[in-house]
C-alpha positions in Angstrom: -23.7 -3.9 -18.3 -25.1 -1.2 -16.6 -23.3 2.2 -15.1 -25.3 3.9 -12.2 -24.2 7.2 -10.3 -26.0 8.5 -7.1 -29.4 6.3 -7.9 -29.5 6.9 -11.7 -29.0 4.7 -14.8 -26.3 6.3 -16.8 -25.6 3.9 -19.7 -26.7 0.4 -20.6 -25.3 -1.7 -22.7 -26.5 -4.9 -23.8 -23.5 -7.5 -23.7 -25.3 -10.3 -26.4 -23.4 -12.9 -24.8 -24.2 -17.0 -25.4 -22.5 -18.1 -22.2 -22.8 -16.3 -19.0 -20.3 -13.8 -17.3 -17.9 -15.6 -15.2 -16.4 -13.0 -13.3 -15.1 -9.3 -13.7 -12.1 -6.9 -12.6 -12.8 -3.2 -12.3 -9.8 -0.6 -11.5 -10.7 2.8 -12.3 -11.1 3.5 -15.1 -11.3 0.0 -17.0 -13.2 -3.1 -16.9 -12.4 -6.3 -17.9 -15.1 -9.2 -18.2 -14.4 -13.1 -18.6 -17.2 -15.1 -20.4 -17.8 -18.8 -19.0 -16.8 -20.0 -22.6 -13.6 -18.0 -22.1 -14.0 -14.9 -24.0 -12.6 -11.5 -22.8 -14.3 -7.8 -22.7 -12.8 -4.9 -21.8 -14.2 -1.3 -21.3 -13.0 1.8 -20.3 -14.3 4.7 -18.9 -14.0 8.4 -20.9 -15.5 12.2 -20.4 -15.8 12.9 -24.0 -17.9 13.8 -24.8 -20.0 12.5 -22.0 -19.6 9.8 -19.5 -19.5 6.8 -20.8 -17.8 3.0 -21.3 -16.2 2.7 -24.3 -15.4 -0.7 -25.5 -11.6 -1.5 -26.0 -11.1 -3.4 -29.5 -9.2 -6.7 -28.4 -9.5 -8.2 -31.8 -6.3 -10.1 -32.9 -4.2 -8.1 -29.8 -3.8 -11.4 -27.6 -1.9 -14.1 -28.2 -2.2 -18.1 -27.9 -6.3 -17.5 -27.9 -6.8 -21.6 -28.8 -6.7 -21.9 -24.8 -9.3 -20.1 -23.3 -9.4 -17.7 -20.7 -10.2 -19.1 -17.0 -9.5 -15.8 -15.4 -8.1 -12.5 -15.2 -7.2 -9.3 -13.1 -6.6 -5.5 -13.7 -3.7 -4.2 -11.9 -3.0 -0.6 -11.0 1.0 -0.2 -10.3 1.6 2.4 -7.7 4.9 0.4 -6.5 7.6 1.9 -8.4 8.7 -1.9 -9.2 7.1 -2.7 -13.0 9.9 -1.7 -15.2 10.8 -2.5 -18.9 14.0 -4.6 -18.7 17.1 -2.8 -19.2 19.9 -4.2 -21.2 22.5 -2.0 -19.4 21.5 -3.2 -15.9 21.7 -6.8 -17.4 25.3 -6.5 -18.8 26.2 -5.3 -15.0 23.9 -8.4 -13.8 25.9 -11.0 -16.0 29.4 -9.5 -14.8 28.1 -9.9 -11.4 26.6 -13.4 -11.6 28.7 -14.6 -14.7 25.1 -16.1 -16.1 25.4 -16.9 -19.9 23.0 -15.0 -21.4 22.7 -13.5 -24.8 22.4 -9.6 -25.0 22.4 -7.6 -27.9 25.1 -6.0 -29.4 24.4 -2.9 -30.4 22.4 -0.9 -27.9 21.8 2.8 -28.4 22.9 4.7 -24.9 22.5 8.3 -25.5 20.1 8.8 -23.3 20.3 6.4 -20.0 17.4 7.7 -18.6 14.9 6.8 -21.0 16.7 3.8 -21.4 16.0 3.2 -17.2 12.4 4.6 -17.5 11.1 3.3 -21.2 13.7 0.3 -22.0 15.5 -0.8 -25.2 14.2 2.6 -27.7 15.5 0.1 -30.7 12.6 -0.2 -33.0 11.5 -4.4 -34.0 12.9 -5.1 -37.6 9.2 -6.5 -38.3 6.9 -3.5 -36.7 7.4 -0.6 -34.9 6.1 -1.5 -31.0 5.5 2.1 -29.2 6.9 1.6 -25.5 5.1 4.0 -23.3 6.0 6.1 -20.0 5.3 3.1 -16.8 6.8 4.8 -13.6 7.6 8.9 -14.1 9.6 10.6 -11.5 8.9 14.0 -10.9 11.5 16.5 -10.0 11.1 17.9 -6.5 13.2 20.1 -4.2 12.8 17.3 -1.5 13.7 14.2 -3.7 17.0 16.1 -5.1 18.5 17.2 -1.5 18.5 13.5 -0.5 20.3 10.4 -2.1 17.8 7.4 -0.8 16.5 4.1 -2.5 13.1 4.6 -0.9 10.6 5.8 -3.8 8.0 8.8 -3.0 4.3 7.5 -3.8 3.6 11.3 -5.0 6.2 10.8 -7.8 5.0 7.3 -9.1 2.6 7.9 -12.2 0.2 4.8 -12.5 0.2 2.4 -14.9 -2.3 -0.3 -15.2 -1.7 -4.2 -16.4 -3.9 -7.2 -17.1 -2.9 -10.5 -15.7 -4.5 -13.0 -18.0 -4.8 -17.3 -17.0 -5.5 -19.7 -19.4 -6.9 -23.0 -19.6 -3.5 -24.0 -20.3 -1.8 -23.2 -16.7 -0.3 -20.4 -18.3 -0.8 -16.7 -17.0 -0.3 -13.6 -19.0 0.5 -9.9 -18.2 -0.3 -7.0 -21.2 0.1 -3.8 -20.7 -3.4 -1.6 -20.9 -4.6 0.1 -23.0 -2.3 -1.2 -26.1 -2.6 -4.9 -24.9 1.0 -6.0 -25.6 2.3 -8.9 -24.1 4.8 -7.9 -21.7 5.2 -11.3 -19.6 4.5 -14.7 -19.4 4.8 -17.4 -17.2 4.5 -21.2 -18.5 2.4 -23.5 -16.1 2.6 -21.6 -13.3 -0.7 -23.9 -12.0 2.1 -26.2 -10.9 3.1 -23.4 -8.3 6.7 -23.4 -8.9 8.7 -21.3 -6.3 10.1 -19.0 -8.7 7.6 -17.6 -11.2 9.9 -15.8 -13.9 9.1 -14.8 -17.7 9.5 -17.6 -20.1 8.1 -16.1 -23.9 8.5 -17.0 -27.4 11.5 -15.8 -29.6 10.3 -11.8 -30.6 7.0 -13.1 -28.8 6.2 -15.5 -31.6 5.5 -19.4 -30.6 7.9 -21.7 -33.0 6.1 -23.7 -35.4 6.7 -27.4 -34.3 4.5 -29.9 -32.3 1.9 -28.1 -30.7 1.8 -25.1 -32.9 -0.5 -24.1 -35.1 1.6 -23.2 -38.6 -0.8 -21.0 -40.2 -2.0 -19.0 -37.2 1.1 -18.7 -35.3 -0.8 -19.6 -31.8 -0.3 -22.1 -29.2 -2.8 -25.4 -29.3 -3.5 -28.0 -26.7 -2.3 -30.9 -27.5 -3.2 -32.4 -24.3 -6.5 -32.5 -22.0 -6.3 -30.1 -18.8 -6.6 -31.7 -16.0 -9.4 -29.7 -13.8 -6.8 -29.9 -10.9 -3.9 -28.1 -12.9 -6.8 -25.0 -13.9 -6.1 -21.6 -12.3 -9.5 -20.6 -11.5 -9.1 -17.2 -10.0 -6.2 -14.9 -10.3 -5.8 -11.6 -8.1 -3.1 -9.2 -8.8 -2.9 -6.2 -6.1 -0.9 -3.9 -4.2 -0.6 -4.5 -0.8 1.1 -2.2 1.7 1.6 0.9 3.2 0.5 2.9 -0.5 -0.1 -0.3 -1.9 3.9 -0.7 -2.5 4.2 -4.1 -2.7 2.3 -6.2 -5.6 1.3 -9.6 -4.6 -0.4 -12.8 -6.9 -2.8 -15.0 -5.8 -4.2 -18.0 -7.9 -6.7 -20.7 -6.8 -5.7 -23.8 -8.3 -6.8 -27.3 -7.1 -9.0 -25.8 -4.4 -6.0 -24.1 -2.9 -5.1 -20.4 -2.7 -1.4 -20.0 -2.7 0.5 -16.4 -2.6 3.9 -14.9 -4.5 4.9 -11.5 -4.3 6.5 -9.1 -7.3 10.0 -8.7 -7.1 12.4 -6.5 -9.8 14.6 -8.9 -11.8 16.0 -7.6 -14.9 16.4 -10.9 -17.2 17.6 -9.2 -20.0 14.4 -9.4 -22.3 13.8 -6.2 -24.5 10.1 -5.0 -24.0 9.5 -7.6 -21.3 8.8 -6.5 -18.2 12.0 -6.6 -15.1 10.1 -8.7 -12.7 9.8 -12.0 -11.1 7.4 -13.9 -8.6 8.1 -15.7 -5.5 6.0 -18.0 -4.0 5.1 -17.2 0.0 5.1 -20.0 2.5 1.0 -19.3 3.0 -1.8 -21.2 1.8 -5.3 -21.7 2.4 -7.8 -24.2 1.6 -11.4 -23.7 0.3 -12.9 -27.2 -0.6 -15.6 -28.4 1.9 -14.6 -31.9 1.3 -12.0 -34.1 1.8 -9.3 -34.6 -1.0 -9.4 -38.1 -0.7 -12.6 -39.4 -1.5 -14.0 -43.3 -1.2 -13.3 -43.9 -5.2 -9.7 -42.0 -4.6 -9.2 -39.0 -5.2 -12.5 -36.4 -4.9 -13.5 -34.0 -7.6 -12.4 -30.6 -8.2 -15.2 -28.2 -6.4 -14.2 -25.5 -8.3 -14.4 -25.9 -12.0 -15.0 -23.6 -14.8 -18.1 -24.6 -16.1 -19.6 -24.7 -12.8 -23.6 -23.5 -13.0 -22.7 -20.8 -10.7 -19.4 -19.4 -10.1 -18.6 -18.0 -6.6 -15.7 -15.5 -5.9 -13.5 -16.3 -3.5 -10.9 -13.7 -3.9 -11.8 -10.5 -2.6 -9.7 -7.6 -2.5 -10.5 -4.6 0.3 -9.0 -1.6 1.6 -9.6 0.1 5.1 -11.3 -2.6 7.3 -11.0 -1.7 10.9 -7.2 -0.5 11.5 -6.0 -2.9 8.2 -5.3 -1.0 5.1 -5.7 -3.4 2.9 -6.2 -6.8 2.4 -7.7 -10.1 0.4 -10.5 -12.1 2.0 -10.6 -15.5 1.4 -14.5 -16.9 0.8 -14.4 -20.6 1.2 -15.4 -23.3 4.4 -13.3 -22.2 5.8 -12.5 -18.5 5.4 -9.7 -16.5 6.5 -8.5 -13.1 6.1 -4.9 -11.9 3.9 -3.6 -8.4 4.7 0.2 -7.1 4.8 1.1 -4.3 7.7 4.5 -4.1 8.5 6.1 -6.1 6.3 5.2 -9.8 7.2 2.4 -11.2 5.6 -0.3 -12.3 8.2 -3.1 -14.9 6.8 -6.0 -15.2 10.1 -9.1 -17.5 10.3 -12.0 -16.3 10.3 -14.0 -19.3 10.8 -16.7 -17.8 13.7 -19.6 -18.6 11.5 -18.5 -21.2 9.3 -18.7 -21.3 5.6 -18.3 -17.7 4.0 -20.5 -17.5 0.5 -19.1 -13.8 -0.2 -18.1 -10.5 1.1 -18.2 -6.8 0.6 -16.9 -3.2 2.6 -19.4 -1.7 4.3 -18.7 1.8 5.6 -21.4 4.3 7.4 -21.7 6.4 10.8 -23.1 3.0 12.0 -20.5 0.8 11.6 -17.1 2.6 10.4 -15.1 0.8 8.5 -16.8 -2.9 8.0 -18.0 -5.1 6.1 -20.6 -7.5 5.2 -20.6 -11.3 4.4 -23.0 -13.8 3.6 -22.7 -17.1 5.6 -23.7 -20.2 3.6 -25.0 -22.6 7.3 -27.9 -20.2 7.8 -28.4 -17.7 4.8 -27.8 -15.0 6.9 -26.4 -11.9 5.7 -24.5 -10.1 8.7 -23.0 -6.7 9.3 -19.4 -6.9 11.6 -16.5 -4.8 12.1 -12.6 -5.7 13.2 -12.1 -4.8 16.5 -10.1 -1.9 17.1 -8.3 -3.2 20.2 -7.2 -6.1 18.2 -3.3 -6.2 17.1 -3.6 -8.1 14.1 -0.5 -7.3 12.6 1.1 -10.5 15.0 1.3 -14.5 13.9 -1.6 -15.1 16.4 -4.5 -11.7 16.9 -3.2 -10.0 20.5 -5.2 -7.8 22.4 -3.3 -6.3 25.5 -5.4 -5.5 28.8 -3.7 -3.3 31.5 -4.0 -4.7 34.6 -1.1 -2.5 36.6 0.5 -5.8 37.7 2.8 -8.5 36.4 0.6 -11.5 35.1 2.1 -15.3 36.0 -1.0 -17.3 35.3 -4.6 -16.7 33.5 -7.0 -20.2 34.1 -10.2 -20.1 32.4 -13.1 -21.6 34.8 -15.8 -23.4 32.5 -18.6 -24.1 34.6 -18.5 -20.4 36.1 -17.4 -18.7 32.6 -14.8 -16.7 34.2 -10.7 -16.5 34.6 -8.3 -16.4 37.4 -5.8 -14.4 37.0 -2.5 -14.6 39.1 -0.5 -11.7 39.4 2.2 -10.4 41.4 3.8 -6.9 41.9 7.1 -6.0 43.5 7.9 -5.2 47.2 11.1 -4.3 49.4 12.1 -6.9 51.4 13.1 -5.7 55.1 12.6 -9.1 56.9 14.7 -12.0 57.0 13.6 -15.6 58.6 16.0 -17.2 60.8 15.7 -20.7 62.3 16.0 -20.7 66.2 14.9 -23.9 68.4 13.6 -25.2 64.6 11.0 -22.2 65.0 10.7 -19.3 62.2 11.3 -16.0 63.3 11.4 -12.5 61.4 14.4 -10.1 61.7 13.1 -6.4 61.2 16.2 -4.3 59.7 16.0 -1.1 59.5 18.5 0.7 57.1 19.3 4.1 56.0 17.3 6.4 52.9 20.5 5.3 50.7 20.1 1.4 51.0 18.9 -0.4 48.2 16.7 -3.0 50.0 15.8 -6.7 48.0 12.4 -6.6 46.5 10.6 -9.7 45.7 6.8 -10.9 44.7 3.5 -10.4 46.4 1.2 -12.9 44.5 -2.4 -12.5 44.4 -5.3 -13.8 42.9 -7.5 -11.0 41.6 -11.1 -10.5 43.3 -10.7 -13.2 45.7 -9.6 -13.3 49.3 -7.0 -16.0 49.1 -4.2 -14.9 50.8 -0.3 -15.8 50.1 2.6 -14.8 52.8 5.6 -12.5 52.1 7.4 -15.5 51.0 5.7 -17.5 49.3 5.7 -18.5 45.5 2.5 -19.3 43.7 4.3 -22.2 41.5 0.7 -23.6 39.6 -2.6 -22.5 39.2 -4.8 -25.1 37.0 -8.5 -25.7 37.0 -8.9 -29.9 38.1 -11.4 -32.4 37.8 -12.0 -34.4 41.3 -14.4 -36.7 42.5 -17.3 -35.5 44.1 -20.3 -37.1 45.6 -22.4 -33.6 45.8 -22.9 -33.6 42.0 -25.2 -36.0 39.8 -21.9 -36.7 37.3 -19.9 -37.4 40.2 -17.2 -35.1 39.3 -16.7 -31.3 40.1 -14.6 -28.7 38.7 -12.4 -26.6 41.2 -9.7 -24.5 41.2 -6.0 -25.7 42.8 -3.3 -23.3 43.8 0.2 -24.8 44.5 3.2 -22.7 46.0 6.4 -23.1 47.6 7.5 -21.2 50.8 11.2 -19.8 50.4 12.3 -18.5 53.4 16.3 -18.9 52.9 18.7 -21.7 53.5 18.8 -22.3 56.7 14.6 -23.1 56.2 13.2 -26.2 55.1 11.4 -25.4 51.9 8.1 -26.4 52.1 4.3 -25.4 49.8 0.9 -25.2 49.9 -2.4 -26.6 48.3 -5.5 -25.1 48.2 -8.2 -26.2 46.2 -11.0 -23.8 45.9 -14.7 -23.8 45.0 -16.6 -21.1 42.2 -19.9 -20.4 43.5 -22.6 -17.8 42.9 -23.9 -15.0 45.3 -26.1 -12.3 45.0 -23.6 -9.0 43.5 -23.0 -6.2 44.7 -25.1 -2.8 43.4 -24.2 -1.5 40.7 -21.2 -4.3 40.3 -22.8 -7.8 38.2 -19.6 -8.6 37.6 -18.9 -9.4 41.3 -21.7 -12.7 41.6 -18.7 -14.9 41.6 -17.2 -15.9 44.8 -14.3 -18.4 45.9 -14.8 -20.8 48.5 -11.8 -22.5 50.3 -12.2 -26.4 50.3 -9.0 -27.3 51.3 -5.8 -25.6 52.5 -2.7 -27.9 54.1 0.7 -27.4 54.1 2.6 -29.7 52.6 6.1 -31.5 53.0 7.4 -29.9 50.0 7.4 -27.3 47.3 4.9 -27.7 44.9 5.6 -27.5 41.6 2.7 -28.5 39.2 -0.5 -29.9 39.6 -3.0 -31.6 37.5 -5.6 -34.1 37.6 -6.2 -37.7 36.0 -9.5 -39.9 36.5 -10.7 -37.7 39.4 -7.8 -37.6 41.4 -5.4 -34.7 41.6 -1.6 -35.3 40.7 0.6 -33.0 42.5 4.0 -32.7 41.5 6.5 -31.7 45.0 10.5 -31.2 45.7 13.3 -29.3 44.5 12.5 -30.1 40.1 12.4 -28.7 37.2 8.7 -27.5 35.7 9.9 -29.5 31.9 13.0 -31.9 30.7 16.1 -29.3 30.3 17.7 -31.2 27.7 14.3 -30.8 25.5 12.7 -33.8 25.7 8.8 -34.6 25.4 7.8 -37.8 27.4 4.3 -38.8 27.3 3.0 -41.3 30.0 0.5 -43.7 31.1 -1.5 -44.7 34.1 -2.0 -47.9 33.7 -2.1 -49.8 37.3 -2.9 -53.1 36.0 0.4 -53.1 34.3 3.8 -54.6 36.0 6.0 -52.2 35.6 3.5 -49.6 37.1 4.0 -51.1 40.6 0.0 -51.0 41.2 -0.2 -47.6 39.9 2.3 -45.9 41.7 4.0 -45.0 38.8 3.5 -44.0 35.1 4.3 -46.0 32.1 6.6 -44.1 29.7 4.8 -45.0 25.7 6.8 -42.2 24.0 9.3 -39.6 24.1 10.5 -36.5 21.5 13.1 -34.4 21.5 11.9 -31.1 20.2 14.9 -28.6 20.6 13.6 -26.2 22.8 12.9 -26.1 26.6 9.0 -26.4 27.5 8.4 -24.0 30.4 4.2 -24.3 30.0 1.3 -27.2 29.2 -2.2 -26.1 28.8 -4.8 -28.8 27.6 -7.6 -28.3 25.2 -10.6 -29.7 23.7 -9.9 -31.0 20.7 -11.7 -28.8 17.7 -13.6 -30.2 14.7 -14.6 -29.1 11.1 -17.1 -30.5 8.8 -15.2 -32.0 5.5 -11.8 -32.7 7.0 -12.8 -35.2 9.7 -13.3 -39.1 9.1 -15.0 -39.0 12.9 -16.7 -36.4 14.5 -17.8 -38.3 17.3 -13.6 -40.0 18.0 -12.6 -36.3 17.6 -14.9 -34.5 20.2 -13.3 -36.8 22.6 -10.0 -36.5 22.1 -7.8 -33.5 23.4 -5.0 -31.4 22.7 -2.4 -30.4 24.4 -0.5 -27.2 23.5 2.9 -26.0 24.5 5.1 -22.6 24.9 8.6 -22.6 25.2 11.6 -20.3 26.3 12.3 -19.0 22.7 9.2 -17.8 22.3 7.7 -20.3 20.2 4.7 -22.7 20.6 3.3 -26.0 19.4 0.4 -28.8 20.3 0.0 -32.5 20.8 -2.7 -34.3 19.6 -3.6 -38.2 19.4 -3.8 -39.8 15.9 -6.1 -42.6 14.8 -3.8 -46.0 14.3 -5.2 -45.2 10.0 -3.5 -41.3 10.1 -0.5 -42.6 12.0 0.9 -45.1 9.3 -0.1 -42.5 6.8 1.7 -39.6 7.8 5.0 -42.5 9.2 5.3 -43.8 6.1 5.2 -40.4 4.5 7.8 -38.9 7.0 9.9 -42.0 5.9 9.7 -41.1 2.1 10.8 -37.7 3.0 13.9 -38.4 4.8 15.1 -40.5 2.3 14.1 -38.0 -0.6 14.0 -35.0 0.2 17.6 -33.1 0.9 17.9 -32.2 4.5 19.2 -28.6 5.4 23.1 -29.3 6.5 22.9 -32.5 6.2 20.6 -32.8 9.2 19.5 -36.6 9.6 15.7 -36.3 10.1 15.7 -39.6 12.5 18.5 -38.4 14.7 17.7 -35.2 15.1 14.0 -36.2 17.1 15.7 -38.7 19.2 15.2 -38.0 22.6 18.1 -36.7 24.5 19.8 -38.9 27.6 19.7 -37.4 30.8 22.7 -36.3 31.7 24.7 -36.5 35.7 25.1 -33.3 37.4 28.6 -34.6 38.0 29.1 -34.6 34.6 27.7 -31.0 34.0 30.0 -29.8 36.7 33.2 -31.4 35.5 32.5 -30.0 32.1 32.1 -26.1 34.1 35.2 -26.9 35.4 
């Protein structure tokens, strides 16, 4: 162990250890190391008389040390929320639940404040335990004007913890530097939902099966299984001032999350808190669970030659505070902003080996990380136009104009972007002798004239009239005899001409043509050109377009852009079938009811990752279909081999029958498409 400061060696200190270091926690100003054989260190940092790391005596201080330690994490409270439990806050707990719990009887309450701050200030019958000061609030003038719930950070004092897991599935919490055992939580490698404090009577185990009689500690009686192991352990505050303390444990290959809540349970010298578990998880194997022989081995085991971290905490990257970052295939990124945790991929170079801040004039606020494909070590930085703090990363670009549509053009590696801004209508078509003909009107400063949308495309010289509606905008495949594939990619505009009611409704296609010319000076961005192919009227409105096989599917008259009762159909075009009519129509193979109203279809390439796929090659080709609805929410469609498929039915089969539904919902039922309804019927009902 070795202290440096500004380039020099300060102390050394030879560890004389048999089994290598595992891994190691450092809060200012201790240090705890775990030993691959299980054994704990812990050093702390003094002035007196010099600099130094004095070594903590942990020598008969920790209980249940048959199972050893698999991993551990120094926590520095600056929440407010660690609290010794209070027995007056349980007694007004039980008269407010009615829970059955046993409380003593006689409670010394001269002083309620130290009882709040300190806990129970009755002394053990078998040895006097000193109960130190964990959260102190200091006295200011703004703090005693104001009766609020919300805690000041610059009246917290600090207190630091060590979370200790065992071999065992249990995890441990003592307080530092007096190592007492303040909380405990049995198999909590099972992930329960609710994590809450489960110890010994007067923090003794009870001699019986399992118990060691003469010792007094906890033996296994049973062989771990390398799945039920917590191998890492990470407690930190996350947070605006690092308010709110979360957990996170790898077990099985798996990082799950549960956050710190207060909960007095009524145990004297315990600490008032209790875990729950966070719907996010993450998984870091590079290899499927399910292996040929059954199920695969762990990848991350204890005595593993070399351990690698996969937990690391951070604060200040880019415009996030504070965060975890998640090393594994297939990394991703924890942080907590505004109060909803976010958890984001960050998968751009694969496999992530390890990771580290990195802060200078060069790159302010970044960090470093070691890819494991190419063994390259690479210096990168958040962008700061990036809001991450959303479900998906957002970045907003002003274009001065409402936005309807944004296509992405492969071959040409640009967009099209559709926009439209508002106009005052002062024209009206009337029909006269079947032709069109505008009305000019002219009206006074006071009349509020109808506006309505100009569409545009941006940077191109397609031109749409006063009123007409750009309905679709999709990039299509089509036939085409000029290239050596015999398919081209183009770009097809539908729109719909609404000119009133007295005018047949009618649209437009144009299909369109990228191609490259020489730019402008001082412009590169402007080599891109459109060039019209085709541009007819048509007999009706168009409302989406598409293509299938080469040939472009158009979709015309007075419907709607998605099933208003929330249906999903999918279809076929098969010709050689019957009840296709030789291809003139589609062949319905399934249909969903999904509960909201799809206004928007976008279709994808469908994305792979080494470890998780049975066939690369079957997965390249298929594609993926992804959705948006009018509540806001989104989802994808994707085809599943015939294998998958009877797995995950026969699965969703188990669950209905097993698993209680919320209100009784029937899981069958409730996915059923819905029957189309008559209008007739709609309108009776208005009535």
């Amino acid at each position: 162990l070795v202290m440096v400061a500004e380039g020099q060696q300060i102390q050394y200190i030879p560890l004389q250890l048999t089994f290598p270091v595992r891994s190691a926690s450092i809060v200012d100003p201790y240090i705890a190391i775990c030993t691959q054989n299980g054994r704990l260190l812990m050093y702390e940092l003094t002035n007196q008389p010099h600099v130094s790391l004095k070594e903590i005596d942990i020598s008969k201080r920790l209980r249940h040390e048959t199972s050893p330690i698999t991993s551990l994490s120094i926590y520095r409270d600056m929440s407010g929320i660690i609290r010794f439990c209070s027995a007056t806050n349980m007694s007004q707990q039980q008269q407010a639940t009615g829970a059955n719990m046993h409380i003593p009887e006689q409670e010394d309450f001269d002083d309620v404040d130290d009882l709040l701050l300190y806990g129970d200030s009755k002394k053990s019958k078998k040895e006097t335990v000193s109960k130190r000061r964990i959260v102190g609030m200091k006295l200011t003038e703004q703090n005693t004007h104001f009766d609020t719930d919300v805690i000041d950070p610059n009246t917290i004092v600090p207190s630091h913890w060590i979370a200790i897991a065992r071999e065992n599935g249990n995890m441990y919490i003592y307080s530092i530097p007096e190592l007492h055992l303040v909380y405990m939580v049995k198999k909590i490698s099972h992930l329960p939902d609710i994590a809450t404090d489960q110890p010994y009577v007067d923090d003794e185990p009870v001699t019986g099966e399992g118990i060691d009689a003469m010792s007094g500690t906890m033996t296994d009686t049973f062989a771990v299984k390398p799945e039920e192991v917590i191998m890492e352990l990470l407690l930190v505050g996350m947070g605006m001032n690092q308010g709110r303390p979360l957990l996170f444990l790898l077990v099985d290959d798996t990082v799950s999350a549960y956050e710190m809540f207060t909960y007095n349970n009524g145990i004297q010298g315990h600490l008032a808190i209790r875990f729950k578990r966070l719907p996010y998880t993450t998984v870091t194997r590079s290899c499927r669970f399910q292996g040929t022989d059954g199920r695969a081995a762990v990848e991350s085991v204890r005595d593993a030659v070399r351990h690698k971290t996969v937990l690391h905490f951070f604060e200040r990257i880019g415009n996030v505070l504070n965060g975890v970052f998640i090393c594994s295939s297939y990394p991703c990124i924890f942080f907590l902003e505004s109060g909803v945790p976010r958890l984001h991929p960050v998968n751009l170079d694969g496999p992530i080996l390890s990771f580290t801040t990195f802060n200078n004039a060069v790159c302010p606020n970044g960090f470093i990380y070691l890819t494991e494909r190419d063994r390259f070590m690479r210096v990168a930085k958040l962008p700061s136009d990036m809001i991450l703090d959303a479900s998906y990363p957002v970045k907003r670009i002003n274009v001065g104009a409402t936005v309807h549509s944004v296509v992405y053009l492969l071959h040409s590696n640009t967009y099209a972007v559709l926009t439209s801004e508002k106009r005052k209508v002062t024209k009206m078509c009337v029909l006269i002798n079947d032709d069109k003909t505008f009305e000019e009107h002219e009206k006074p400063d006071t009349f509020v004239y109808p506006e309505m949308d100009q569409y545009k495309l941006q940077h191109v010289e397609i031109l749409f009239e006063e009123f007409e509606v750009v309905t679709c905008c999709e990039e299509v495949v089509l036939r085409s005899e000029g290239t050596v594939s015999g398919v081209q990619n183009y770009l097809a505009v539908g729109t719909a001409c609404n000119y009133g009611e007295e005018v047949l409704v009618r649209g437009r296609i144009i299909i369109s043509e990228i191609i490259e010319v020489v730019p402008e000076p001082g412009q590169p961005t402007s080599k891109h050109r459109i060039k019209t192919l085709y541009d007819k009227e048509q007999k009706g409105p168009v409302t989406s377009l598409c293509s299938c096989n080469g040939y472009l599917l158009t979709g015309m008259g007075q419907k709607e852009a998605c099933d208003f009762t929330a249906n999903i159909a999918i279809f076929n075009y098969l010709p050689e079938t019957l009840e296709s009519l030789g291809g003139e129509k589609l062949t319905l193979r399934a249909e969903i009811n999904i509960g909201t109203v799809v206004n928007s279809f976008i279709r994808v390439k469908g994305h792979i990752s080494s470890g998780f796929v049975e066939n690369e090659l079957f997965s390249l080709e298929r594609q993926s279909v992804l959705f948006a609805s009018l509540d806001g929410s989104f989802g994808y469609l994707r085809p599943l081999t015939e294998k998958v498929f009877r797995r995950l039915h026969m699965l969703q089969q188990l669950m209905s029958s097993m698993v209680l539904q919320p209100a009784g919902l029937n899981a069958k039922g409730a996915r059923a498409a819905r029957p189309q309804r008559p209008n007739h019927y709609l309108v009776s009902f208005l009535l």
